[in-house]
mmCIF file of the N, C-alpha and C atoms, coordinates in Angstrom:
data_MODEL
# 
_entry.id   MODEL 
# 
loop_
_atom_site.group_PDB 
_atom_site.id 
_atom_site.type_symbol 
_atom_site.label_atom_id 
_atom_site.label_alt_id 
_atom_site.label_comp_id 
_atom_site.label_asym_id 
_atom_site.label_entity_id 
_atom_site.label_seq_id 
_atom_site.pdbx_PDB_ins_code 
_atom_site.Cartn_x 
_atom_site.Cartn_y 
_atom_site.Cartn_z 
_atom_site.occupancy 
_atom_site.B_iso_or_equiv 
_atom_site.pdbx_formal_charge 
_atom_site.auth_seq_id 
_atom_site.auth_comp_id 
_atom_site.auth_asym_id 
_atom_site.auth_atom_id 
_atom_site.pdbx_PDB_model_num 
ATOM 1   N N  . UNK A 1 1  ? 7.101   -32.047 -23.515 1.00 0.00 ? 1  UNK A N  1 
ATOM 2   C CA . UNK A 1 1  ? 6.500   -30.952 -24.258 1.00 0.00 ? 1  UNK A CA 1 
ATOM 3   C C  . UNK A 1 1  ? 5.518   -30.187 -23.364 1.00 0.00 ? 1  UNK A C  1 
ATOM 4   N N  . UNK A 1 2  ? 4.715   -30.819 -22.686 1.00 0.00 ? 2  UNK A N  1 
ATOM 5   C CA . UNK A 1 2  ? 3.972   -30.356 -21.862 1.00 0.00 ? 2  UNK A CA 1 
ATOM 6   C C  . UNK A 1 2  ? 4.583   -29.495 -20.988 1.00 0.00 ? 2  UNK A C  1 
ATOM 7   N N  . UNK A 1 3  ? 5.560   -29.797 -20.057 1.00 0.00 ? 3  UNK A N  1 
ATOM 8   C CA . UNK A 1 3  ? 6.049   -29.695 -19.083 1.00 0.00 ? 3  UNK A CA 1 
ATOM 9   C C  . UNK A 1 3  ? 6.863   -28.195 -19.480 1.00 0.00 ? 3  UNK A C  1 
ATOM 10  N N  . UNK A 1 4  ? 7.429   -28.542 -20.610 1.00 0.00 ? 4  UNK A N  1 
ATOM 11  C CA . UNK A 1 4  ? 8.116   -26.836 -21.038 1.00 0.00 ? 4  UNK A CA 1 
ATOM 12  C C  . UNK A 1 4  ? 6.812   -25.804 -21.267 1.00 0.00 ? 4  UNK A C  1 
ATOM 13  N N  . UNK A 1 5  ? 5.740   -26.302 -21.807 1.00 0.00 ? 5  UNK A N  1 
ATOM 14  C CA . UNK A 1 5  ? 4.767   -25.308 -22.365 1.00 0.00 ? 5  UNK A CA 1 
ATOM 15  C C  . UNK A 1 5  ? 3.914   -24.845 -20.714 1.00 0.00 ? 5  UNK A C  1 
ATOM 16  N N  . UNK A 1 6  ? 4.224   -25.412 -19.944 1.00 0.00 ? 6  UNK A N  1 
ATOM 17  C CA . UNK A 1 6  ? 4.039   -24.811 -18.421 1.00 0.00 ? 6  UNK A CA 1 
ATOM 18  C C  . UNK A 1 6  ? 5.049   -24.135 -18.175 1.00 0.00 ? 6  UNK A C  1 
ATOM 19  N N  . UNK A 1 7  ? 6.098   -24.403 -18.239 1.00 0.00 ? 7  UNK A N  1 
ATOM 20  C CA . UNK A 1 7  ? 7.052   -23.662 -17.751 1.00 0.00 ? 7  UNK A CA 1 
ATOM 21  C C  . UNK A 1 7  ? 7.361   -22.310 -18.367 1.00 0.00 ? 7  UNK A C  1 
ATOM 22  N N  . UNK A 1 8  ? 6.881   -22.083 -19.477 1.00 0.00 ? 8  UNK A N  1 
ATOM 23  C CA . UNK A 1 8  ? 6.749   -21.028 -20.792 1.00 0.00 ? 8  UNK A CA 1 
ATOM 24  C C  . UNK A 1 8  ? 5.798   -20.152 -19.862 1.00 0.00 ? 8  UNK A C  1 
ATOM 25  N N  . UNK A 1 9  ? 4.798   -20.984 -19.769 1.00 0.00 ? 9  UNK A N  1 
ATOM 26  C CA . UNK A 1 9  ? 3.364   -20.067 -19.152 1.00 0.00 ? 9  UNK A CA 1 
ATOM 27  C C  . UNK A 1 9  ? 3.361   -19.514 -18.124 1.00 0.00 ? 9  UNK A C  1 
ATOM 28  N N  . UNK A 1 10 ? 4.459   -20.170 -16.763 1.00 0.00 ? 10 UNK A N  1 
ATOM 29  C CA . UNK A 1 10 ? 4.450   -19.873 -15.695 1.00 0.00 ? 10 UNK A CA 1 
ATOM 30  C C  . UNK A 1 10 ? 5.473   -18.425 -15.282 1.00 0.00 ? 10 UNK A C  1 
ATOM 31  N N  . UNK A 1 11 ? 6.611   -18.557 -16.526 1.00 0.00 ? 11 UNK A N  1 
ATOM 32  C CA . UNK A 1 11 ? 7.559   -17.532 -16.839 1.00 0.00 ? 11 UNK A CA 1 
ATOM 33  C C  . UNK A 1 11 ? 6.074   -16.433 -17.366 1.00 0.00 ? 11 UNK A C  1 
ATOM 34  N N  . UNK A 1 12 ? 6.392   -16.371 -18.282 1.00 0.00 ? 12 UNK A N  1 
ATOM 35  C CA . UNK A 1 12 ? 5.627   -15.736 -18.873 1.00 0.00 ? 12 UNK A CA 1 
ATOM 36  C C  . UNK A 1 12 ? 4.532   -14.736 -17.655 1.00 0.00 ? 12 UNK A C  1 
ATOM 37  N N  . UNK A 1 13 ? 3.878   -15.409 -16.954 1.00 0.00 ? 13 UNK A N  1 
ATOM 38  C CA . UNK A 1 13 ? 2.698   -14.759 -16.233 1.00 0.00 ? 13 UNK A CA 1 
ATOM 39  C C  . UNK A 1 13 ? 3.389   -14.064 -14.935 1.00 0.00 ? 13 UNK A C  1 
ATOM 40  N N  . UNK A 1 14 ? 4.632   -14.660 -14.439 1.00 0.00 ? 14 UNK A N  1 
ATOM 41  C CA . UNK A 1 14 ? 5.026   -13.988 -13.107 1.00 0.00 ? 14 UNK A CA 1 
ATOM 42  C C  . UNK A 1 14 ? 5.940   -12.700 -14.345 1.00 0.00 ? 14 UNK A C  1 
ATOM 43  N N  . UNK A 1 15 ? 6.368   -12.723 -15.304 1.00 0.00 ? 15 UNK A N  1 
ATOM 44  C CA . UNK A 1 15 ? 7.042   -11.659 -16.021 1.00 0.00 ? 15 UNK A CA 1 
ATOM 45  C C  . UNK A 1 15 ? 5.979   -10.290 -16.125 1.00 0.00 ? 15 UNK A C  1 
ATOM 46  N N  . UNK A 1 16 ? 5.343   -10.804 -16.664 1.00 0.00 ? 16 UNK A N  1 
ATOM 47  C CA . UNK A 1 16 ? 3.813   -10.187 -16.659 1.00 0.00 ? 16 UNK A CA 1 
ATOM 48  C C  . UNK A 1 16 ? 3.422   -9.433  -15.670 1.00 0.00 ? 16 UNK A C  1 
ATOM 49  N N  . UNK A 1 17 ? 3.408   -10.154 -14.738 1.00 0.00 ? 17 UNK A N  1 
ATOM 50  C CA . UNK A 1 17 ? 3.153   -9.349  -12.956 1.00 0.00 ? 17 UNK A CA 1 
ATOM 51  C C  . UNK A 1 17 ? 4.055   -8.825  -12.527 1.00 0.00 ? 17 UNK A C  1 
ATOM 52  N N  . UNK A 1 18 ? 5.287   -9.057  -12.873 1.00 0.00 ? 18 UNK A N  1 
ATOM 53  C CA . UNK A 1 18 ? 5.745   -8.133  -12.277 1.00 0.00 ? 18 UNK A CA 1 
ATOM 54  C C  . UNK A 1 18 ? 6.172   -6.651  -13.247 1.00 0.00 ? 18 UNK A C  1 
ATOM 55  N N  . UNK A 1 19 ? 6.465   -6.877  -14.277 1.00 0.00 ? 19 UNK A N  1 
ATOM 56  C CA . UNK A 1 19 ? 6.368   -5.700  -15.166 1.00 0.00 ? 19 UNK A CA 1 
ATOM 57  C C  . UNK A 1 19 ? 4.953   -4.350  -15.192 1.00 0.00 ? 19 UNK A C  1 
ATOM 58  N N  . UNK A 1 20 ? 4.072   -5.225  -14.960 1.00 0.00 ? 20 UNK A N  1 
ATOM 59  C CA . UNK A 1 20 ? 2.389   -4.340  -14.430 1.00 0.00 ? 20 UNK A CA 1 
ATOM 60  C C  . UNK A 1 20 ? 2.082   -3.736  -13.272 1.00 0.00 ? 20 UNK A C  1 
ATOM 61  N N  . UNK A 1 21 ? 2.763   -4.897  -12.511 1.00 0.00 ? 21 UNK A N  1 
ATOM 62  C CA . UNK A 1 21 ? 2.814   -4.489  -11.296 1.00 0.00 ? 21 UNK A CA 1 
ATOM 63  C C  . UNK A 1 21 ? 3.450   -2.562  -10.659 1.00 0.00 ? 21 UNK A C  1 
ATOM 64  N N  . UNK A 1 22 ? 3.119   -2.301  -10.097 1.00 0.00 ? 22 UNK A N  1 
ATOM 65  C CA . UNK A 1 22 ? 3.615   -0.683  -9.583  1.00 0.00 ? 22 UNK A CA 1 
ATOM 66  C C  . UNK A 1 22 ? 3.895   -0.242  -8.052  1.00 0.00 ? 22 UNK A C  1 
ATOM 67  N N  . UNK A 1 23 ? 4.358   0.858   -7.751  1.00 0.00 ? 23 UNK A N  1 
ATOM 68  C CA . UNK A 1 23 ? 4.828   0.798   -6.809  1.00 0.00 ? 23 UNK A CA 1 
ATOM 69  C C  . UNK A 1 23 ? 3.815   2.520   -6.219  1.00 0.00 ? 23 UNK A C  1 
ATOM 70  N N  . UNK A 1 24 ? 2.877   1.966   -5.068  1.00 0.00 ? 24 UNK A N  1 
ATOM 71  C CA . UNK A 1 24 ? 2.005   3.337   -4.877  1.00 0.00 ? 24 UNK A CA 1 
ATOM 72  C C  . UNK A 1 24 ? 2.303   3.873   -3.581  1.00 0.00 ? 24 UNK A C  1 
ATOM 73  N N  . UNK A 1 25 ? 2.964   5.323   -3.820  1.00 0.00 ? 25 UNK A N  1 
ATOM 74  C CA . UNK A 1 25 ? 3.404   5.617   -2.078  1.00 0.00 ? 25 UNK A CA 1 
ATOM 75  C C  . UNK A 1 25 ? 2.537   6.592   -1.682  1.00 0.00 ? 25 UNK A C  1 
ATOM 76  N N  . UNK A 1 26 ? 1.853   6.146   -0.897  1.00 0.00 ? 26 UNK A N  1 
ATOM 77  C CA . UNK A 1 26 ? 0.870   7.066   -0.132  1.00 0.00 ? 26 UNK A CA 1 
ATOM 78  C C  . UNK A 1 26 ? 1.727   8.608   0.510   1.00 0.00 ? 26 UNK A C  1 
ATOM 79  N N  . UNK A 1 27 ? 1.000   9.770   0.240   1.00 0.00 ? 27 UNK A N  1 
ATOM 80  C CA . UNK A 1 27 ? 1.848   10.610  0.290   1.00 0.00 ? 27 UNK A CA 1 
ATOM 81  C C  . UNK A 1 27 ? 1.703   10.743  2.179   1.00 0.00 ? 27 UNK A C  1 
ATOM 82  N N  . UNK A 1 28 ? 2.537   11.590  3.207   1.00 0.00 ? 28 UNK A N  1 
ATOM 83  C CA . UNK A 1 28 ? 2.912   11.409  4.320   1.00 0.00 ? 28 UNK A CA 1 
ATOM 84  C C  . UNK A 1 28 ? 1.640   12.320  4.716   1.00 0.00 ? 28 UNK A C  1 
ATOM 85  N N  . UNK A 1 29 ? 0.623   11.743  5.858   1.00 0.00 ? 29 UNK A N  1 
ATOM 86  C CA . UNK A 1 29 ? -0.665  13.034  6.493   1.00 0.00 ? 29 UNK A CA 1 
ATOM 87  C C  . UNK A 1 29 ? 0.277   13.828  6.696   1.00 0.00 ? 29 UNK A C  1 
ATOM 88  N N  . UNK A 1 30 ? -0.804  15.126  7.039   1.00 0.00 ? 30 UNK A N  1 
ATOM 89  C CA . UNK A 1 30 ? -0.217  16.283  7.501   1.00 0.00 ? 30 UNK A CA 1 
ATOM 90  C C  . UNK A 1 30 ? -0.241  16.141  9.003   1.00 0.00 ? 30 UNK A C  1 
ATOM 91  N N  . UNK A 1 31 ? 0.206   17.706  9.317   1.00 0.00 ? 31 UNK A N  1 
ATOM 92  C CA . UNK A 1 31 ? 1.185   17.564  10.680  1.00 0.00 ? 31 UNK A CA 1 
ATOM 93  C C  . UNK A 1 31 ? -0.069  17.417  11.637  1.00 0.00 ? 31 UNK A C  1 
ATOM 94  N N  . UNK A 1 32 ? 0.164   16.672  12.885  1.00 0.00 ? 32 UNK A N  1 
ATOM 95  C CA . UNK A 1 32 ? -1.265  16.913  13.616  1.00 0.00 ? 32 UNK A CA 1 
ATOM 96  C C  . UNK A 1 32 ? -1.416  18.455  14.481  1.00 0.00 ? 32 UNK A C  1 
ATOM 97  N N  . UNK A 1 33 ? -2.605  18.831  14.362  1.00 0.00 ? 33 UNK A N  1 
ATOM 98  C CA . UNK A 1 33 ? -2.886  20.162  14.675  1.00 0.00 ? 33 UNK A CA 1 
ATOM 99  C C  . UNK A 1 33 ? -2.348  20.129  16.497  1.00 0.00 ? 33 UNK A C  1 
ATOM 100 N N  . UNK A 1 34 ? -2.468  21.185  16.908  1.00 0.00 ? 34 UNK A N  1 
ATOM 101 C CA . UNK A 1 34 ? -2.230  21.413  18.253  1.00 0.00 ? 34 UNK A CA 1 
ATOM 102 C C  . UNK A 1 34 ? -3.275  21.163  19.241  1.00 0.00 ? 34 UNK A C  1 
ATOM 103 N N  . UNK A 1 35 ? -2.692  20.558  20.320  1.00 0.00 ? 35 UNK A N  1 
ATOM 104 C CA . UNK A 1 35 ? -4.217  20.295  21.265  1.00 0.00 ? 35 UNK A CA 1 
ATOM 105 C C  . UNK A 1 35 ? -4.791  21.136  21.635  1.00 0.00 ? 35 UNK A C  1 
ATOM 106 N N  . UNK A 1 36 ? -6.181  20.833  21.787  1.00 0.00 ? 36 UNK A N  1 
ATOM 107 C CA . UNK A 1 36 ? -7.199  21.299  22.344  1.00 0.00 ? 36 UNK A CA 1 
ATOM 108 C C  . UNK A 1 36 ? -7.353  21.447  23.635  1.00 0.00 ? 36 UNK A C  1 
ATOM 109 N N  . UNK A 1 37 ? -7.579  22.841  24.417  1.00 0.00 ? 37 UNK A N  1 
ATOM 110 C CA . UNK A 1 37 ? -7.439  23.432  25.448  1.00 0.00 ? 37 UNK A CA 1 
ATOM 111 C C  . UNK A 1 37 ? -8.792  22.890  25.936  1.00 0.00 ? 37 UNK A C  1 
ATOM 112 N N  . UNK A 1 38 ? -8.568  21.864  27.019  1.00 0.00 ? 38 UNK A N  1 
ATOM 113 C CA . UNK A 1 38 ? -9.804  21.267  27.913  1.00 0.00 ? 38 UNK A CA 1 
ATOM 114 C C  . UNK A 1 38 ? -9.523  21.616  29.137  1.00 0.00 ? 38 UNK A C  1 
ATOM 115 N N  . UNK A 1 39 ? -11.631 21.922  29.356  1.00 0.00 ? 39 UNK A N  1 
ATOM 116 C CA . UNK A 1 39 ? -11.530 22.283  30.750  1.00 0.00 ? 39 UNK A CA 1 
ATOM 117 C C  . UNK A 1 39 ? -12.175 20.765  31.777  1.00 0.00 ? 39 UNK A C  1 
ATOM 118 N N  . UNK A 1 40 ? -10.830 20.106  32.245  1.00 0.00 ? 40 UNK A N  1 
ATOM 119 C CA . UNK A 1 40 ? -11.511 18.818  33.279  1.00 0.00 ? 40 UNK A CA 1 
ATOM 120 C C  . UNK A 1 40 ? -12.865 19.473  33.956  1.00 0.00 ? 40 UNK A C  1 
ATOM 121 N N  . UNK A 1 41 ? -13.789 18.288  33.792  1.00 0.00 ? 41 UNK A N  1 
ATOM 122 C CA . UNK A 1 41 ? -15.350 18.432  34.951  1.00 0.00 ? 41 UNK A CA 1 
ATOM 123 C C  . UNK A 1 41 ? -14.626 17.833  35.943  1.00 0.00 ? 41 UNK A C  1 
ATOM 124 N N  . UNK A 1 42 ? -15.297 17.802  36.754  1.00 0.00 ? 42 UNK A N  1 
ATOM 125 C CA . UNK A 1 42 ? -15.614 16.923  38.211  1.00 0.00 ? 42 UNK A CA 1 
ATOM 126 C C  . UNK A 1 42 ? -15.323 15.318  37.797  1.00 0.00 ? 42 UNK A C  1 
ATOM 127 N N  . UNK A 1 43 ? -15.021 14.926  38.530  1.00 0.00 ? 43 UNK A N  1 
ATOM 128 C CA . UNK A 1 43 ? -14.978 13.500  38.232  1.00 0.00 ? 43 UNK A CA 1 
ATOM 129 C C  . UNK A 1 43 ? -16.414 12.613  38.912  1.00 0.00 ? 43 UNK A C  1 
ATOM 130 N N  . UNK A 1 44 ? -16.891 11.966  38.203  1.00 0.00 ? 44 UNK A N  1 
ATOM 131 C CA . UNK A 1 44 ? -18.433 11.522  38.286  1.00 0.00 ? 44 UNK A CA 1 
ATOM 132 C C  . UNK A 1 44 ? -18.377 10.812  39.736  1.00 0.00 ? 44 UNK A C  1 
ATOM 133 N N  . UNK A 1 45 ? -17.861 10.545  39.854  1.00 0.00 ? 45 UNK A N  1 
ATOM 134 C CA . UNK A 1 45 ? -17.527 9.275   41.421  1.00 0.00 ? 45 UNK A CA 1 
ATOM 135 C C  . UNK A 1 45 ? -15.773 9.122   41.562  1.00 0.00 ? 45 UNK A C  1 
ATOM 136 N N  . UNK A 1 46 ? -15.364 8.784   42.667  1.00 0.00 ? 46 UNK A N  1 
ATOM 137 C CA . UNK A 1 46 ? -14.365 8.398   43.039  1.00 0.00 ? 46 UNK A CA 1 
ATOM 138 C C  . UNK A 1 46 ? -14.108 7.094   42.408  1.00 0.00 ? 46 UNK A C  1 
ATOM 139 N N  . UNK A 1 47 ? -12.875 7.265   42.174  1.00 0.00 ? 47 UNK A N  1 
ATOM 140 C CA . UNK A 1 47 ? -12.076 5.754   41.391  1.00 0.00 ? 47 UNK A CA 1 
ATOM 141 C C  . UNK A 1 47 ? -12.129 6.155   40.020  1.00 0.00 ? 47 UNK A C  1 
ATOM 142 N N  . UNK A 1 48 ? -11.978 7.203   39.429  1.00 0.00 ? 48 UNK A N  1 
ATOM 143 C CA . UNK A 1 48 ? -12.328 7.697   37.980  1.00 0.00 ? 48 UNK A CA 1 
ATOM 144 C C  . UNK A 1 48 ? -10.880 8.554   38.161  1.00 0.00 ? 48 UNK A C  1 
ATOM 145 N N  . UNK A 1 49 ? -10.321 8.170   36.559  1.00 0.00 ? 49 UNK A N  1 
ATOM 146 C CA . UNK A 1 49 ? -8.986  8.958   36.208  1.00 0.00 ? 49 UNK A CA 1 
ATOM 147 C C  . UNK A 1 49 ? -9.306  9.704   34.535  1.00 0.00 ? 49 UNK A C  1 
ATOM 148 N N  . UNK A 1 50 ? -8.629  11.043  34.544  1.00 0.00 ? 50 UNK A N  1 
ATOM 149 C CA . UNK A 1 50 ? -8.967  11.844  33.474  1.00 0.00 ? 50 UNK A CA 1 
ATOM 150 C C  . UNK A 1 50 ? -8.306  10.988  32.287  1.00 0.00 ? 50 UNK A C  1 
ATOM 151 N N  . UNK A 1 51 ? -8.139  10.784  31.024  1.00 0.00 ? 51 UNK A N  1 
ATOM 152 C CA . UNK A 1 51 ? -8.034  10.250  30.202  1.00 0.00 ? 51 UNK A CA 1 
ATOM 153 C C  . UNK A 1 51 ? -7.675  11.439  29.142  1.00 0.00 ? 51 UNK A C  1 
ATOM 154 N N  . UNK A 1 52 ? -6.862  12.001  29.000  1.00 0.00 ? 52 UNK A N  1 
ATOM 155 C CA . UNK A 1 52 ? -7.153  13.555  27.867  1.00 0.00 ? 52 UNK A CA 1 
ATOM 156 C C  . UNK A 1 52 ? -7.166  13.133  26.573  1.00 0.00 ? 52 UNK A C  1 
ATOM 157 N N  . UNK A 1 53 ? -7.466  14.432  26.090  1.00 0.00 ? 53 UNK A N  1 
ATOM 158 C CA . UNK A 1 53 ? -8.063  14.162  24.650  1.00 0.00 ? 53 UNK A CA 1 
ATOM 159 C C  . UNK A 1 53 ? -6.788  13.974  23.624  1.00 0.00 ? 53 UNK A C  1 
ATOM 160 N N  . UNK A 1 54 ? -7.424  13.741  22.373  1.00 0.00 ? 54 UNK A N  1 
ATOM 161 C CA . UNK A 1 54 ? -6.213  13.181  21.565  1.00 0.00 ? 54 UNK A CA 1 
ATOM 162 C C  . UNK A 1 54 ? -6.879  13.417  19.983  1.00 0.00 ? 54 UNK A C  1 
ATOM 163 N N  . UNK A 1 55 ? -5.875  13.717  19.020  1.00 0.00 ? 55 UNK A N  1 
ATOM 164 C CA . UNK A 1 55 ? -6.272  13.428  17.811  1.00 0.00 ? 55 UNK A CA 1 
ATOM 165 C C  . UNK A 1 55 ? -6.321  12.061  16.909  1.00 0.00 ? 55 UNK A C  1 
ATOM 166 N N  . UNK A 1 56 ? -7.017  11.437  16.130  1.00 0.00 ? 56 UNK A N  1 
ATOM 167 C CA . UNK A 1 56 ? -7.200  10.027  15.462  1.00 0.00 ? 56 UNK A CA 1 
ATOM 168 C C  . UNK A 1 56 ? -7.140  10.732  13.971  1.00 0.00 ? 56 UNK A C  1 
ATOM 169 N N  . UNK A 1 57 ? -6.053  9.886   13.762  1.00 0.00 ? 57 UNK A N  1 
ATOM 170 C CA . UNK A 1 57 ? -6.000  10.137  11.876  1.00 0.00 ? 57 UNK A CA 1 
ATOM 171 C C  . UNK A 1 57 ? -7.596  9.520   11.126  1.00 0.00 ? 57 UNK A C  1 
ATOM 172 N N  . UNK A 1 58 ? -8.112  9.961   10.852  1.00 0.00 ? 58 UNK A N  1 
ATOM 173 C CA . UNK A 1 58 ? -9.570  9.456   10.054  1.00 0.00 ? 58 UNK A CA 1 
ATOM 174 C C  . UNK A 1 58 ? -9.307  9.239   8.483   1.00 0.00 ? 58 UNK A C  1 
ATOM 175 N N  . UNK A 1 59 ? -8.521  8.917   8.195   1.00 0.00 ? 59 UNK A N  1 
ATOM 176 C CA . UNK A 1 59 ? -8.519  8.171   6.738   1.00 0.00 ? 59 UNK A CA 1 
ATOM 177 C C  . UNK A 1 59 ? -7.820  9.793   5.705   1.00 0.00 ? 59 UNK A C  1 
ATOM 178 N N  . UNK A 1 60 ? -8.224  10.902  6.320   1.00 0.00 ? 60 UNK A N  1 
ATOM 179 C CA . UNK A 1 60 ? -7.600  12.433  5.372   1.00 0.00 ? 60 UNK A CA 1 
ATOM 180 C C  . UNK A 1 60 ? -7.874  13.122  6.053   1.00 0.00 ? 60 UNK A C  1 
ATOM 181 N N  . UNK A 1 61 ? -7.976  13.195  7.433   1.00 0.00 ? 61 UNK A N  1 
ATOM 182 C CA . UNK A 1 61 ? -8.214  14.522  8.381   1.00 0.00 ? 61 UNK A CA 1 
ATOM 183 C C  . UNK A 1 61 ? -8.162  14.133  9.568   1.00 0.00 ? 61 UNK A C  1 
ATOM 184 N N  . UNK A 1 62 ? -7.281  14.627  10.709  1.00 0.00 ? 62 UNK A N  1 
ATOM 185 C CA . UNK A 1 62 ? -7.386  14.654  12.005  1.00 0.00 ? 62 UNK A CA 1 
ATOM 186 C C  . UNK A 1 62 ? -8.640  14.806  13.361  1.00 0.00 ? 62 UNK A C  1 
ATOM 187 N N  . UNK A 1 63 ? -9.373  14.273  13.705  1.00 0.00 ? 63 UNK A N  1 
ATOM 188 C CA . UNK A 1 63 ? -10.191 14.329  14.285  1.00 0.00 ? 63 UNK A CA 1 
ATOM 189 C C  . UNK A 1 63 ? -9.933  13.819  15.697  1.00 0.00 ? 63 UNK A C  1 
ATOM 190 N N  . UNK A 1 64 ? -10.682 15.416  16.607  1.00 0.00 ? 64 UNK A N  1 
ATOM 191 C CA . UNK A 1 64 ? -10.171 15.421  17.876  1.00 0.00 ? 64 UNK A CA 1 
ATOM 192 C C  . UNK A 1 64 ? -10.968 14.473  18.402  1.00 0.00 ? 64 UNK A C  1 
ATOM 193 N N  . UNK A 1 65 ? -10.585 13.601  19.606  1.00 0.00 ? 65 UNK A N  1 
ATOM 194 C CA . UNK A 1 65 ? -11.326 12.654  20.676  1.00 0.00 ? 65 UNK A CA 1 
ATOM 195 C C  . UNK A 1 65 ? -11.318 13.345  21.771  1.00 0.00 ? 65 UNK A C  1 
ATOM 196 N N  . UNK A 1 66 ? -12.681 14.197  22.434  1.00 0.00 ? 66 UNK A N  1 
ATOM 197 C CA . UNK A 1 66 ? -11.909 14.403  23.528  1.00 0.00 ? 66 UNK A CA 1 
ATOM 198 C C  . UNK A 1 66 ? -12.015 13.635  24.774  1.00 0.00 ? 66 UNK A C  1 
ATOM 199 N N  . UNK A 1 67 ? -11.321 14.420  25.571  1.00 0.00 ? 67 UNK A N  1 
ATOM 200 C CA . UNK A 1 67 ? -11.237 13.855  27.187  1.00 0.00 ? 67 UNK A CA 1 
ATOM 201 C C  . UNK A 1 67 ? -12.138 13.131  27.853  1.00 0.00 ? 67 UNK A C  1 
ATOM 202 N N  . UNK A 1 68 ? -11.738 12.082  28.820  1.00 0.00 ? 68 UNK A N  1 
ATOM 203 C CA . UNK A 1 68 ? -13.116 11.703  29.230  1.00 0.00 ? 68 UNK A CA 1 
ATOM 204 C C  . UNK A 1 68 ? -12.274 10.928  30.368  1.00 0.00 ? 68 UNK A C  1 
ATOM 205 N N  . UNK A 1 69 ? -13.850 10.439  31.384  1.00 0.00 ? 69 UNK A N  1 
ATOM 206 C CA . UNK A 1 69 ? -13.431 9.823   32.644  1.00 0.00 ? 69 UNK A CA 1 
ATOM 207 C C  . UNK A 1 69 ? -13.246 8.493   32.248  1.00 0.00 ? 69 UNK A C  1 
ATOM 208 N N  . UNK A 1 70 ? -11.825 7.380   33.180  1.00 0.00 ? 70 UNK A N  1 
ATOM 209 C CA . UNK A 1 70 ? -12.652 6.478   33.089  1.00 0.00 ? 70 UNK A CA 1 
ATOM 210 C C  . UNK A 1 70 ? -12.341 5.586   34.203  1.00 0.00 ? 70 UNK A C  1 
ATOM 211 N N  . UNK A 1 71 ? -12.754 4.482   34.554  1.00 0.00 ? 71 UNK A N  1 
ATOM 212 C CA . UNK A 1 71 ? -12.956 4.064   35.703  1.00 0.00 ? 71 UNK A CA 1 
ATOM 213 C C  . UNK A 1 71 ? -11.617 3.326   36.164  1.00 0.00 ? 71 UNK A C  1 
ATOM 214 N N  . UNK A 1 72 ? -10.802 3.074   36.886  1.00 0.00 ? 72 UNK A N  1 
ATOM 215 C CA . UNK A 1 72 ? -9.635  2.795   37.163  1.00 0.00 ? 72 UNK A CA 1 
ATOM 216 C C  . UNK A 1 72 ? -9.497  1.262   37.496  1.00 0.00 ? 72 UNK A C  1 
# 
């Protein structure tokens, strides 16, 4: 008796979850904007390579990183 009245409960609760359960599709970011026209400095010291800039998805908006040295 026991053993069915678990088995009742255990039906029961995964039926439950999954009927409640839903399906959420994040809609697709937008397109990434076009790069940013950088002007390379000097390189601080020898043994330094340019690194160019780049966009980072930030959670709802594209945000530029730019360029930078870095040591090789």
């Amino acid at each position: 008796m026991m053993k069915a009245k678990a088995s009742l409960m255990l039906v029961s609760a995964m039926t439950a979850g999954s009927l409640l359960s839903g399906c959420v599709v994040e809609p697709a970011p937008p397109q990434q904007p076009a790069p940013v026209a950088e002007v390379m400095p000097p390189p601080p010291a020898t043994g330094y390579r340019w690194v160019k800039g780049h966009y980072r998805w930030e959670g709802n908006h594209w945000q530029w990183v730019p360029g930078h040295w870095r040591p090789v």
